[in-house]
N, C-alpha and C positions, 0 to 999 in steps of 0.2 A: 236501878233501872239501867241496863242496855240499849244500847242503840245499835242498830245494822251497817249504818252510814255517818258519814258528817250531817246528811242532809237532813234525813232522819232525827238525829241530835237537833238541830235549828228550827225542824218543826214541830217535835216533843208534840204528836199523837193529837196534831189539828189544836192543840194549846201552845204554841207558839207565840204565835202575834200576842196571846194577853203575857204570857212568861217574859219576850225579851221588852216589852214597851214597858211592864214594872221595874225592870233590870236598869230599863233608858231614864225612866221619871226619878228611879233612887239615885243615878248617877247625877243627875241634874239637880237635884234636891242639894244632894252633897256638895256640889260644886257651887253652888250658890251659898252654901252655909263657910267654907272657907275663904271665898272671895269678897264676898261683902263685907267681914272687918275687916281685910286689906283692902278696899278702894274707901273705904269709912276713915281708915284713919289716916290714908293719902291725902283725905277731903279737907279732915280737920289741922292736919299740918300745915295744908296749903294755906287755909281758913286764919290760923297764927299766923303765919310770916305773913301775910297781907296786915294784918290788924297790928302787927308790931312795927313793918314798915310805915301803915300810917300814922301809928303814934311815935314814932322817931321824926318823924317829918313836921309834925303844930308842936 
């Protein structure tokens, strides 16, 4: 498929807004699939040095 413009290309034949909003939710999906076991296992770290500092301490 051709396109005549850039603009043309961004509104892809009045199916735009559903084309780039799937593009938006996939990117968002993904971004949340990589970031949540990095702040998970920042949690759990934290979560040990807590629990060993207070058992160095009784």
């Amino acid at each position: 498929m051709s396109f005549e413009s850039f603009s043309d290309f961004l509104v892809m034949g009045k199916h735009g807004l559903y084309v780039w909003s799937a593009y938006g939710i996939c990117f968002i999906v993904l971004a949340i699939n990589v970031l949540t076991p990095f702040f998970a296992r920042r949690r759990y770290l934290q979560q040990e040095a807590r629990r060993l500092r207070r058992e160095s301490i009784t």
